[in-house]
N, C-alpha and C positions, 0 to 999 in steps of 0.2 A: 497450572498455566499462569505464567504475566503477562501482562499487558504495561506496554511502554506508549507514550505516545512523544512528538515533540513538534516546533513547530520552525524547526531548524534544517538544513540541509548538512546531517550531521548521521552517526552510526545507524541511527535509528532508521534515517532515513533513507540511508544505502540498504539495508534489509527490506523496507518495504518498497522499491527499487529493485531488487533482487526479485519477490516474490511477482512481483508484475511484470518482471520479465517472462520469467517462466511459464506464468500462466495466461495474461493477456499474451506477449507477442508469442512465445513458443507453444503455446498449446492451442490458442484460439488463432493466430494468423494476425492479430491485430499489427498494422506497420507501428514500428517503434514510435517514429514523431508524433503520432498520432495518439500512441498511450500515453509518451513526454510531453507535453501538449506545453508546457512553458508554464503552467500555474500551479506546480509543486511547492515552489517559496511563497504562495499565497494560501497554503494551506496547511491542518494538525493531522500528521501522520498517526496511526496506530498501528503498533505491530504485535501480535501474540507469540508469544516466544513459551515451546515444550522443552522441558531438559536442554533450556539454554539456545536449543534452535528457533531461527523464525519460522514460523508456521503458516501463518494470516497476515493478512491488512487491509485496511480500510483506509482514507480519507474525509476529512471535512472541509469544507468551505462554505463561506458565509458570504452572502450576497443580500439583494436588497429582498428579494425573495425569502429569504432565508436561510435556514443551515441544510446544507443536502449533503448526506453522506454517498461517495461515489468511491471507484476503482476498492471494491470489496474482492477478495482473492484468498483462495485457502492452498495450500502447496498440493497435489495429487497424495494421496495415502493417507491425510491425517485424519484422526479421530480423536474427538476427545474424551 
């Protein structure tokens, strides 16, 4: 397994985009705007990637708070 992360709205980040589709709005119901929320460019993408596919993703964001990792997502089926 890799792991890629970036903090670009870039391949990386259409992958983890992808996998949050799937599972936040198509599998849990969540409305789109609502998982797009607008503060994707303010955050480090991670994506796990099996034999090349993406599998997972997570985000990070940093506030005064601190770093809280949100929109964690694993595809349906995977194992590792």
């Amino acid at each position: 397994m890799e792991i890629k992360q970036t903090d670009q709205l870039d391949n990386i980040y259409q992958d983890a985009r992808e996998i949050r589709r799937h599972v936040f709005v198509g599998e849990q119901g969540i409305n789109e705007a609502d998982e797009f929320d607008g503060t994707d460019s303010d955050a480090i993408h991670f994506v796990a990637y099996q034999g090349g596919q993406p599998v997972a993703t997570a985000r990070t964001t940093v506030t005064a708070d601190g770093v809280h990792i949100q929109r964690v997502a694993t595809e349906n089926g995977i194992s590792a």
